[in-house]
Backbone bond lengths (Angstrom), bond angles and torsions (degrees), N, CA, C in turn:
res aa  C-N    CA-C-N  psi(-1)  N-CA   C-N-CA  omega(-1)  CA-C   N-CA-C  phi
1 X - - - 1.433 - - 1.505 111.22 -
2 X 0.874 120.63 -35.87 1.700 137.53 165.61 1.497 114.24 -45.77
3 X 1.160 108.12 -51.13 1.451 126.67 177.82 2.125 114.25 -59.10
4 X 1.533 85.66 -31.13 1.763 95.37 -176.32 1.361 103.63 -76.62
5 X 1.100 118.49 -28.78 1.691 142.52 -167.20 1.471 110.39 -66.83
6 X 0.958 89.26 -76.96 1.477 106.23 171.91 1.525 124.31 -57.15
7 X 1.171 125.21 -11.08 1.350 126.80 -162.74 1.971 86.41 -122.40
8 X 1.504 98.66 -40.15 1.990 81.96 167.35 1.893 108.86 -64.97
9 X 1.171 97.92 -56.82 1.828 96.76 178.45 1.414 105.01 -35.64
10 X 1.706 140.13 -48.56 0.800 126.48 -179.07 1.692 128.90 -69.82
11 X 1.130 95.26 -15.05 1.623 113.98 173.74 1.033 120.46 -68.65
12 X 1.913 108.98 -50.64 1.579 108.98 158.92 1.444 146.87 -69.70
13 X 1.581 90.43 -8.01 1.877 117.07 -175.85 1.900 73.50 -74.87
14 X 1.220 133.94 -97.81 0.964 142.29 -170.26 1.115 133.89 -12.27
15 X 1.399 126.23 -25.90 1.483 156.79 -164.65 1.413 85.54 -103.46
16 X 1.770 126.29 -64.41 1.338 127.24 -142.61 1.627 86.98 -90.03
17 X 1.438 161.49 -41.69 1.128 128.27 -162.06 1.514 126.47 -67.12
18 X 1.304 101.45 -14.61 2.048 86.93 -174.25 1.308 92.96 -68.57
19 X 1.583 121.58 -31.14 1.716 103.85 -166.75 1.473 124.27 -85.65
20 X 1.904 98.00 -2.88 1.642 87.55 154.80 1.926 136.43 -91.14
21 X 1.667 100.01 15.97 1.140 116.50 167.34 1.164 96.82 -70.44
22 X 1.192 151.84 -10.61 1.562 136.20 -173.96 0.904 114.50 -96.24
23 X 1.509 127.16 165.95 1.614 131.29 -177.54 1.747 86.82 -112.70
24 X 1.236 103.95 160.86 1.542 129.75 -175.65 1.552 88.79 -94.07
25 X 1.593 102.09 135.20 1.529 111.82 173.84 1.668 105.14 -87.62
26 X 1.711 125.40 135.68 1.375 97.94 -172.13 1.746 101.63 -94.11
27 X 1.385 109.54 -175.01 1.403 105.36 163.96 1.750 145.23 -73.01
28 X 1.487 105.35 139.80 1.782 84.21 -159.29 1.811 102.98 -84.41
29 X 1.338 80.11 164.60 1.788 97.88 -162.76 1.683 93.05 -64.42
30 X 1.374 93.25 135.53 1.684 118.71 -173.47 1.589 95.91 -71.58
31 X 1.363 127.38 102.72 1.863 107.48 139.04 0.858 130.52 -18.32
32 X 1.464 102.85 151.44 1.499 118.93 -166.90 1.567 110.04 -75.29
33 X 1.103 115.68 133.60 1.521 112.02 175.65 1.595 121.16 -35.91
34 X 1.504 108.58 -35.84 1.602 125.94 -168.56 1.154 96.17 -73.30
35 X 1.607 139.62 -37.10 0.949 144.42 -124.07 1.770 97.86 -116.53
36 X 1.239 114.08 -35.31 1.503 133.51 173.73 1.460 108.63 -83.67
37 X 1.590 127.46 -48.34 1.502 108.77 155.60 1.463 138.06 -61.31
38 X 1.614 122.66 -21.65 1.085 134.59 167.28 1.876 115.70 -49.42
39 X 1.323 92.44 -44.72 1.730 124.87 -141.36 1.700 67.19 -79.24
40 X 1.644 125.84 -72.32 1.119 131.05 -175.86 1.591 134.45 -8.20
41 X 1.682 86.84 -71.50 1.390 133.69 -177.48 1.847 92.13 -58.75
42 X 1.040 114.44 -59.95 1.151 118.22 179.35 1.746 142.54 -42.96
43 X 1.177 83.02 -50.18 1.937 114.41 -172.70 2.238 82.42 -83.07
44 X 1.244 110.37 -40.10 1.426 92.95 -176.09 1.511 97.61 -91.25
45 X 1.170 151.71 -19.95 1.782 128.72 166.50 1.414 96.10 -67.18
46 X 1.126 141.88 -43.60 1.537 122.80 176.96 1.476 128.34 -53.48
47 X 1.693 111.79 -44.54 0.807 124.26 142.33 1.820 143.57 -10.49
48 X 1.597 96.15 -73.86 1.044 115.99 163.38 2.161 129.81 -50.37
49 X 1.654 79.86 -51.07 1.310 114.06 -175.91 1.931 104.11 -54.88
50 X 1.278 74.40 -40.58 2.011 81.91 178.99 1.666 122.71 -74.60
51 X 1.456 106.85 -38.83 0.915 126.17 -176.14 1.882 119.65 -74.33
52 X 1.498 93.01 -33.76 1.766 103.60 153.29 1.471 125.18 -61.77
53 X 1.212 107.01 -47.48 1.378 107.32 -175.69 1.665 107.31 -75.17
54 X 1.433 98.83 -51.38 2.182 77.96 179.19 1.724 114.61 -67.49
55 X 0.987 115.90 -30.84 1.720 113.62 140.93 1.329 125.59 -10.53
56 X 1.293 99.62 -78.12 1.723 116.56 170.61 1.419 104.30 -61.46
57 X 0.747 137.03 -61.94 1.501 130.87 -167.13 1.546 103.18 -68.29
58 X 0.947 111.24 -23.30 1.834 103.95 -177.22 1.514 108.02 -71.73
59 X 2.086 108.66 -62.40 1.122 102.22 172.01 1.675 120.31 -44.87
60 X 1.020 114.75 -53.48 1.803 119.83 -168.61 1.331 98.31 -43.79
61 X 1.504 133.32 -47.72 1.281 135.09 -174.41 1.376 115.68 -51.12
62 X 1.455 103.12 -70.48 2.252 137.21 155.30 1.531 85.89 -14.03
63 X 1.027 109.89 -105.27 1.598 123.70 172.83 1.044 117.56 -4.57
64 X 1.264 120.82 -80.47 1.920 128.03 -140.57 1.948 72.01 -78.38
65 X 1.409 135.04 -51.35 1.177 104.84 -139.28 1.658 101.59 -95.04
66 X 1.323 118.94 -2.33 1.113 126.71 164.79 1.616 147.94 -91.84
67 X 0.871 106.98 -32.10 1.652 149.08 -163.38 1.488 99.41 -99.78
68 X 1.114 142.90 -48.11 1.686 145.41 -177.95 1.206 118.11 -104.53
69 X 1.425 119.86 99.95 1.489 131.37 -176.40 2.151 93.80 -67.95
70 X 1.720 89.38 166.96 0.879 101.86 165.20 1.362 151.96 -55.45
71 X 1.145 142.76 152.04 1.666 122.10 -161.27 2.022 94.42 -85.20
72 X 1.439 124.68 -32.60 1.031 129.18 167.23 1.500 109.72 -104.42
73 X 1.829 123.00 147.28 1.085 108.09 176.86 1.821 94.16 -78.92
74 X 1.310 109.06 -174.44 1.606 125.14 160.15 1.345 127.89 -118.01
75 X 1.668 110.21 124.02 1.521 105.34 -174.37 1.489 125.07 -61.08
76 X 1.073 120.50 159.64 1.677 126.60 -173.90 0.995 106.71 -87.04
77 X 1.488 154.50 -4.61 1.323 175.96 173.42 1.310 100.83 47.34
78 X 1.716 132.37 -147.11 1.352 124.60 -174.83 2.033 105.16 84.80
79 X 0.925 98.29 -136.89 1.796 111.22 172.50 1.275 108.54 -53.41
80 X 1.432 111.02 -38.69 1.805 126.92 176.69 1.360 131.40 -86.01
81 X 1.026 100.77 12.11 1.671 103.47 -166.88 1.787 105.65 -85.27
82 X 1.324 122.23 -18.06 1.270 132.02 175.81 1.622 123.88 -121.66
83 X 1.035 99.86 25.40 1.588 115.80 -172.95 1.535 112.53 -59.43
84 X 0.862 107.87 131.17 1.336 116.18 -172.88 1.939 105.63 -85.10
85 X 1.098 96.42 -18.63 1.456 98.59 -168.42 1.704 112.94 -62.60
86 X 1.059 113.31 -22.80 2.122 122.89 -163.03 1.712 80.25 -74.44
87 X 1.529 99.61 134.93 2.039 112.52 -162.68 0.757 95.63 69.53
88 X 1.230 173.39 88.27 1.281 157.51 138.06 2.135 84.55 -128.18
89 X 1.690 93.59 136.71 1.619 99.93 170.71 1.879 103.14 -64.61
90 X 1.575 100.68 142.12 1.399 93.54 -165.39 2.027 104.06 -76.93
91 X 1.338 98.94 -19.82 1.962 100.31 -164.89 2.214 75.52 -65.03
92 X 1.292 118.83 -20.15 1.862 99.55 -161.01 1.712 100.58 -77.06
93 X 1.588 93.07 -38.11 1.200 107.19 -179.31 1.513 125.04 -51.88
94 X 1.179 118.21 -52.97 1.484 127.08 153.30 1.653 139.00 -27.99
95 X 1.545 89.73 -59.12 1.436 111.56 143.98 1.648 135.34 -46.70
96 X 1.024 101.11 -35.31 1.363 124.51 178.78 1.789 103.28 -77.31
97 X 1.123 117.53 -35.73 1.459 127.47 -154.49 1.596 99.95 -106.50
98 X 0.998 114.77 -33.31 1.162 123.91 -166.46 1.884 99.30 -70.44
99 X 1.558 111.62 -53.42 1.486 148.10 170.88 1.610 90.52 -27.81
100 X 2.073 107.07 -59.19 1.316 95.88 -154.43 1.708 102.41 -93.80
101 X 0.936 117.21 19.45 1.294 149.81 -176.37 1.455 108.55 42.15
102 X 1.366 121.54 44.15 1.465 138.24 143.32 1.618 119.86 -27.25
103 X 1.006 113.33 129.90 1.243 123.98 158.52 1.489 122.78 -85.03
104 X 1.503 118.88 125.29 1.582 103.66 -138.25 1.572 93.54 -138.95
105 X 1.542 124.54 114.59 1.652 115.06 160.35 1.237 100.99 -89.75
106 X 1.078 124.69 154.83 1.538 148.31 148.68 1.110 122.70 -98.80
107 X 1.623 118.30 129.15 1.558 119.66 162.71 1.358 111.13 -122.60
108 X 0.955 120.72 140.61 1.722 127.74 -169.64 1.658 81.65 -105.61
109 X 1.446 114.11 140.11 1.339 128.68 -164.68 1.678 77.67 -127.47
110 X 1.799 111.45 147.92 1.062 120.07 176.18 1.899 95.67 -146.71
111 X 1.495 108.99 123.32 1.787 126.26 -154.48 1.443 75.25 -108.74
112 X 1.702 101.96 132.04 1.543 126.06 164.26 1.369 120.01 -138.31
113 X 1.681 109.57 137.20 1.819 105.45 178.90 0.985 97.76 -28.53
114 X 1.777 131.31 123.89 1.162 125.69 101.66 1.632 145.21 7.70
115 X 1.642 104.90 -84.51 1.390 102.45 159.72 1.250 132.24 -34.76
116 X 1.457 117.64 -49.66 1.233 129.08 -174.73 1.474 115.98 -70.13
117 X 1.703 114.81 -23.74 1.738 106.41 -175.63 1.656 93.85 -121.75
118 X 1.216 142.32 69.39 0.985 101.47 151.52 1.500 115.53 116.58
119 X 1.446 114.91 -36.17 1.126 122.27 -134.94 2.015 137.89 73.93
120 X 1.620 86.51 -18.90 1.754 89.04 155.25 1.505 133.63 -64.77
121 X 1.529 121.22 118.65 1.310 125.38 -145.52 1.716 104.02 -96.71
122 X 1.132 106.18 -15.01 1.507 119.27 -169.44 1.636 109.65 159.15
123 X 1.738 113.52 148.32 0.916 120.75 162.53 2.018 107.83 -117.63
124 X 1.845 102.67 173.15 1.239 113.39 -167.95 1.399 95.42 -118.27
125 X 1.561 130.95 149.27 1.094 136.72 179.67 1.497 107.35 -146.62
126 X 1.814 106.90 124.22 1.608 111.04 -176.29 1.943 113.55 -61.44
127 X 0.900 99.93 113.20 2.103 95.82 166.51 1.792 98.12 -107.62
128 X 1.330 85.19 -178.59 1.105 110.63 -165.23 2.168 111.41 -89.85
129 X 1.104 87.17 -36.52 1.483 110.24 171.97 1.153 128.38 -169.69
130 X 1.288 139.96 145.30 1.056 139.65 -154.93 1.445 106.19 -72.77
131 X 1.564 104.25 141.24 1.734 127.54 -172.87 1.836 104.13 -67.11
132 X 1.395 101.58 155.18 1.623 86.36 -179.93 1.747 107.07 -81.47
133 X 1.093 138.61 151.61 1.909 135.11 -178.10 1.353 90.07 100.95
134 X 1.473 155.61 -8.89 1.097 140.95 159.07 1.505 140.42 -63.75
135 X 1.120 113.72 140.60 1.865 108.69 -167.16 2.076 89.94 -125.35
136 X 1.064 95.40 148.45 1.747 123.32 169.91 1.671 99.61 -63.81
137 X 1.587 105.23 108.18 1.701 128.99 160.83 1.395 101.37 -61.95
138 X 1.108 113.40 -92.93 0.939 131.58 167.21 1.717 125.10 -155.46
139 X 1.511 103.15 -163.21 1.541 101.25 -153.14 1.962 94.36 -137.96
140 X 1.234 104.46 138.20 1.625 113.29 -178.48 1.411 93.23 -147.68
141 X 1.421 102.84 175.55 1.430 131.52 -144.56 1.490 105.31 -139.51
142 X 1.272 119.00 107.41 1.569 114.03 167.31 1.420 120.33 -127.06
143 X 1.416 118.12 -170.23 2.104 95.61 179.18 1.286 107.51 -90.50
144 X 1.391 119.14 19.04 1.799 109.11 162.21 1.619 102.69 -88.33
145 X 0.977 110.68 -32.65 1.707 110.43 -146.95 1.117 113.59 168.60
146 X 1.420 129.01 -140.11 1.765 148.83 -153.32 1.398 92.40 -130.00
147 X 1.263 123.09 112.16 1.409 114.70 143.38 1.613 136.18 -106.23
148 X 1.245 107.92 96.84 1.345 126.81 -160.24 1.839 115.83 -76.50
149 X 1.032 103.63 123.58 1.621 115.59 -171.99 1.519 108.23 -83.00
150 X 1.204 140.83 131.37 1.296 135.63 -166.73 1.342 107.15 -149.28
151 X 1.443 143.05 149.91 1.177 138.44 -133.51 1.740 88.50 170.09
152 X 2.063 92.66 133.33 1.645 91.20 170.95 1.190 108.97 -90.44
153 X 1.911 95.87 140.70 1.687 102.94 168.71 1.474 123.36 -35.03
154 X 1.352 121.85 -55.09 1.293 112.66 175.79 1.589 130.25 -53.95
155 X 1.340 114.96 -27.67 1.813 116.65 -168.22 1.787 115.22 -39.88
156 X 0.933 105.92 87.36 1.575 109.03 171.38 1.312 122.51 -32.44
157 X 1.602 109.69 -36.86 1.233 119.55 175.65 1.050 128.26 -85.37
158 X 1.525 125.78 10.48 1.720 115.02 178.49 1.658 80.95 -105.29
159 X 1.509 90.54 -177.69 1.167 145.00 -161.32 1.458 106.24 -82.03
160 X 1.635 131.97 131.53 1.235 102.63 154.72 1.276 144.47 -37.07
161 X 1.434 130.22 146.65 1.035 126.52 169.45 1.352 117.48 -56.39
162 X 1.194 149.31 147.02 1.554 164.03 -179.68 1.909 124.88 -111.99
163 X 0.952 123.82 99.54 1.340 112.15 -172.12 1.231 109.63 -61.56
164 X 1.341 134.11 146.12 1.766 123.96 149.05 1.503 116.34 -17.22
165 X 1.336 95.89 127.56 1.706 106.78 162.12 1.944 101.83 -66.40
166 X 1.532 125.75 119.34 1.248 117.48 150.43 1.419 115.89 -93.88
């Protein structure tokens, strides 16, 4: 049994000398603590710094393309695409709708500087029937009915009126 011993030891002497031709690599000198929190501090304000800005740019995107209706609405076309009704006084318009016995929402749209909010150009608010000084925005189509856009003649701030695209 001695004999097996000795002849493995020699197996491993054999194996183990090329690798004591080598020198031991020592360890490299540790940074300075100051120097590793700095470095830290650093790599994360950049970090940060990056992560704000595509932030910003994401919302601004989110935003601008969500958040700000159009300066004109757009007709729903179909039955509507040639409507005679857009200018049309909205109390005639009603009348008119009522005649074809439409089922009819109304939103009175109210146009505001821009500059001044935001970039919000105007909001729409449901009534009950159209205000008297109102003229026909326009006219869309949903599965209740007609939802008719209405806007006072006077508002300085909308938009020209637009006829239907035919």
């Amino acid at each position: 049994m001695e004999e097996l011993t000795s002849i493995e030891e020699r197996r491993v002497e054999a194996f183990l000398e090329p690798l004591r031709t080598l020198t031991p690599v020592g360890p490299t000198p540790a940074a300075s603590s100051r120097a590793t929190r700095l470095r830290t501090v650093l790599v994360g304000g950049v970090a940060l710094a990056a992560l704000a800005i595509g932030g910003g740019a994401f919302a601004r995107g989110a935003f601008t393309s969500h958040a700000t209706p159009d300066r004109a609405p757009v007709s729903a076309g179909g039955r509507l695409a040639c409507s005679h009704l857009v200018g049309m006084d909205a109390q005639r318009a009603a009348n008119v709708l009522r005649e074809r016995g439409e089922v009819v929402f109304w939103r009175l749209t109210r146009y505001v500087n821009p500059a001044q909010n935001g970039g919000v150009v105007g909001f729409a608010s449901d009534v009950a029937s159209p205000p008297p000084g109102t003229v026909v925005e326009d006219v869309a189509s949903n599965a209740q009915g007609l939802v008719v856009f209405i806007r006072r003649s006077d508002d300085a701030k909308a938009p020209p009126l637009s006829t239907p695209r035919c």
